[in-house]
C-alpha positions as semicolon CSV with decimal commas, in nm:
position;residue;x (nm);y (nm);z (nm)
1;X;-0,416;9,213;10,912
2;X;-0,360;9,490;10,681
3;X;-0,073;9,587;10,914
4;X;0,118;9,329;10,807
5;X;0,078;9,405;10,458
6;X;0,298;9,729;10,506
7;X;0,521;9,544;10,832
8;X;0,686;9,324;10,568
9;X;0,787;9,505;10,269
10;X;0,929;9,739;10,548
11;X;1,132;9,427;10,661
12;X;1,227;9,363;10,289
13;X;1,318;9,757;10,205
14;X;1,523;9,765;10,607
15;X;1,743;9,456;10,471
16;X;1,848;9,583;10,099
17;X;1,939;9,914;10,250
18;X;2,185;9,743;10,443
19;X;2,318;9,532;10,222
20;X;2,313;9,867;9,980
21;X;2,492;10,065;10,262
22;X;2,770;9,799;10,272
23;X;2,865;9,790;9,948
24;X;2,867;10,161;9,923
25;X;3,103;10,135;10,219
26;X;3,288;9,888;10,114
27;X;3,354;10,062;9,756
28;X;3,458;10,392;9,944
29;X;3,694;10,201;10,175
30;X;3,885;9,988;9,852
31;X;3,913;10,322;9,707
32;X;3,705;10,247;9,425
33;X;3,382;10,479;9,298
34;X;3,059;10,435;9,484
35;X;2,849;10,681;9,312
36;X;2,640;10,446;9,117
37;X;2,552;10,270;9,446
38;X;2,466;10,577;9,610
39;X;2,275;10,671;9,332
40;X;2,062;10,347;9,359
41;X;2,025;10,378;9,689
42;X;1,862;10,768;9,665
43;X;1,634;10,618;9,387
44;X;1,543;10,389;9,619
45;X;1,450;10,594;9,902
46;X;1,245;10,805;9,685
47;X;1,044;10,492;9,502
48;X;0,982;10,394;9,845
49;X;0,860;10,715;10,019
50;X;0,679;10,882;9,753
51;X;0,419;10,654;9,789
52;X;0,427;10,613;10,192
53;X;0,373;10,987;10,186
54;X;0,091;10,944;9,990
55;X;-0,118;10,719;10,209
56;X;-0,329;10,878;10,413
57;X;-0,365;10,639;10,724
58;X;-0,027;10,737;10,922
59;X;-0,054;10,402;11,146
60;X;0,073;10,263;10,828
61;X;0,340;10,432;10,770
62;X;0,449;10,417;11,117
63;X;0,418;10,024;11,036
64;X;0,647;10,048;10,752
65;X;0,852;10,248;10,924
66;X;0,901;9,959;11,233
67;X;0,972;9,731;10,957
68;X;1,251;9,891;10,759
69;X;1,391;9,955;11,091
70;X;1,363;9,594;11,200
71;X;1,498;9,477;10,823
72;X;1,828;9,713;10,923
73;X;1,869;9,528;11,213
74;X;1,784;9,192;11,129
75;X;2,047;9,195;10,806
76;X;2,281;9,304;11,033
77;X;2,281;9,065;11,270
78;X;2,276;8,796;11,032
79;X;2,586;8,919;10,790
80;X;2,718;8,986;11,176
81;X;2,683;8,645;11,287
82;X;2,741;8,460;10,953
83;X;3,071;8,698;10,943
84;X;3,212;8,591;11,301
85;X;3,118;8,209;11,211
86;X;3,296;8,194;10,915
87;X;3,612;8,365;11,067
88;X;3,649;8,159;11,400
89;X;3,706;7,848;11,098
């Protein structure tokens, strides 16, 4: 049980790195400055694994770990398939 208490802020971390990637990418691509996005997205890295470094039992880390990597895919799939919906209107 306590698996899942480390499974789904993974999932929750996964998707707002995506969506924090994009606009970064999306800011470099229009030209415009991205360097307050990247900076939030470094601060976020490091709120996030300071304290996974600090926890002793590994296998929950590792969970974390599955679910950021899960959240990364799941936000993309969904701005993926809400993107090629709204384009074949």
């Amino acid at each position: 049980m306590l698996k899942f208490v480390f499974l789904l802020p993974g999932l929750v971390f996964g998707a707002a790195e995506f969506f924090l990637l994009r606009a970064i990418i999306n800011r470099a691509m229009d030209g415009r400055s991205f360097l307050a996005a990247l900076m939030i997205k470094l601060i976020s890295y490091a709120a996030i694994l300071v304290p996974v470094f600090m926890i002793r039992n590994t296998l929950y880390t590792v969970y974390f770990g599955i679910g950021a990597g899960a959240g990364l895919i799941v936000a993309g799939l969904v701005w993926f398939l809400r993107y090629t919906l709204k384009e074949k209107r």
